[in-house]
C-alpha positions in Angstrom: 108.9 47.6 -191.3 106.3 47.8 -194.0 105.7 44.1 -195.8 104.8 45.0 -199.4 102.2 43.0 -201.8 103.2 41.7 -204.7 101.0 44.3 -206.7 102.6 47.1 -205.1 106.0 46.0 -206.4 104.3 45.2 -209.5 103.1 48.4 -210.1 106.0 50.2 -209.2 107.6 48.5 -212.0 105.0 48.9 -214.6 105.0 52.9 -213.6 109.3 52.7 -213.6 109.0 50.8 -217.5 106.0 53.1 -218.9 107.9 56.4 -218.1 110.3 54.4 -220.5 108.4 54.1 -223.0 106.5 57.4 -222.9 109.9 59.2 -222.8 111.8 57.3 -225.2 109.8 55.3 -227.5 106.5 57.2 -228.1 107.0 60.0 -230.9 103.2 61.4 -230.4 102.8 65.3 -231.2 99.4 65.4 -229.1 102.1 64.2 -226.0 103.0 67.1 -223.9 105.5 66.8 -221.3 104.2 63.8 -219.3 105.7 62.6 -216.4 104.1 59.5 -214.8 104.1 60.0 -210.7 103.0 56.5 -209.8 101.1 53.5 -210.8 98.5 51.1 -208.8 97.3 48.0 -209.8 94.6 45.6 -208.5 95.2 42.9 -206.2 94.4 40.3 -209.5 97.1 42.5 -211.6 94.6 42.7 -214.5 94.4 46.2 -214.2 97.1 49.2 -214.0 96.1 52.6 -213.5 99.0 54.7 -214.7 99.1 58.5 -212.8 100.7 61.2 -215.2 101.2 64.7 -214.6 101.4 67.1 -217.4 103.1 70.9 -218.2 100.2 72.8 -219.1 96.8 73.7 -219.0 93.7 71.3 -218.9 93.8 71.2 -222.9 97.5 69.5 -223.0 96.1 67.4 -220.1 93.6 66.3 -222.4 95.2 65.8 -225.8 97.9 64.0 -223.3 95.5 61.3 -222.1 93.9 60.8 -225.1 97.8 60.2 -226.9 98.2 57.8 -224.2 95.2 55.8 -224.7 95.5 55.5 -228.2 99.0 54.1 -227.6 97.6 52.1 -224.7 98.0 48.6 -226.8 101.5 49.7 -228.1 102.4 50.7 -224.3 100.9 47.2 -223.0 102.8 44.9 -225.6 106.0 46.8 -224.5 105.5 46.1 -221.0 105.0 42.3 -222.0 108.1 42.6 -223.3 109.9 43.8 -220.9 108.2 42.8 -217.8 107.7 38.9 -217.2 104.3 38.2 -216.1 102.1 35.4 -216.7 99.4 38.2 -217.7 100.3 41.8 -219.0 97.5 44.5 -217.1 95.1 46.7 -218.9 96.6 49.8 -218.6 94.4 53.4 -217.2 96.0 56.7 -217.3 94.5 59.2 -215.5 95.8 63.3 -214.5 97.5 62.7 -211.2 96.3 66.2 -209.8 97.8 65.5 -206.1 101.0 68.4 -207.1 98.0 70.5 -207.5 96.3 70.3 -204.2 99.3 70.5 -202.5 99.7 73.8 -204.2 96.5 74.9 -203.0 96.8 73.8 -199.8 100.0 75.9 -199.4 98.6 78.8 -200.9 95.8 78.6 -198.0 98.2 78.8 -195.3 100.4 80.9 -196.4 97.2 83.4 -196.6 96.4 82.2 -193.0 99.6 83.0 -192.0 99.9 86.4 -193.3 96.7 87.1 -191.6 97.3 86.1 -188.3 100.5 88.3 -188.8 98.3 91.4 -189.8 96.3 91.3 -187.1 
């Protein structure tokens, strides 16, 4: 049985209340569809960095990004709100590109795989 750290719990909730937000409180046009896939924060919970992953090309990933960290204070002051902590965590988004790699990766086997069948 995994023991958890405070910070993972934490984060977990941070990621769980700015999905909230992004979804239902932030009326940005830049925003395309976001969809945060997991948050870490340091062990002194001064810092969250927030993992989004966006529909669209490296452009909407951008413009995304940049939405978010404009709204960054907004976002924060929400999670104070909602979450209590003695301090509320500087909040990081950055492209969570993991859905990607996994993609390549299958991609690569699958090629592997219909090569060891040709032969």
């Amino acid at each position: 049985m995994r023991s958890f750290k405070r910070s993972d719990r934490v984060g977990e909730l941070i990621g769980e209340e700015v999905s909230r937000i992004i979804q239902f409180d932030l009326k940005d046009p830049r925003l395309g569809f976001v969809t945060v896939t997991g948050a870490e924060i340091t062990q002194d919970l001064k810092t969250a960095v927030i993992y989004i992953s966006v529909y669209g090309g490296e452009d909407q990933v951008k413009k995304s990004i940049e939405a978010l960290a404009r709204a960054s204070g907004y976002i924060r002051r929400e999670i104070g709100k909602r979450v209590k902590l003695k301090r509320t965590p500087e909040l990081a988004f950055e492209h969570d590109r993991s859905r990607e790699y996994a993609s390549r990766i299958e991609t690569l086997i699958r090629q592997i795989h219909n090569e060891g069948e040709g032969s």
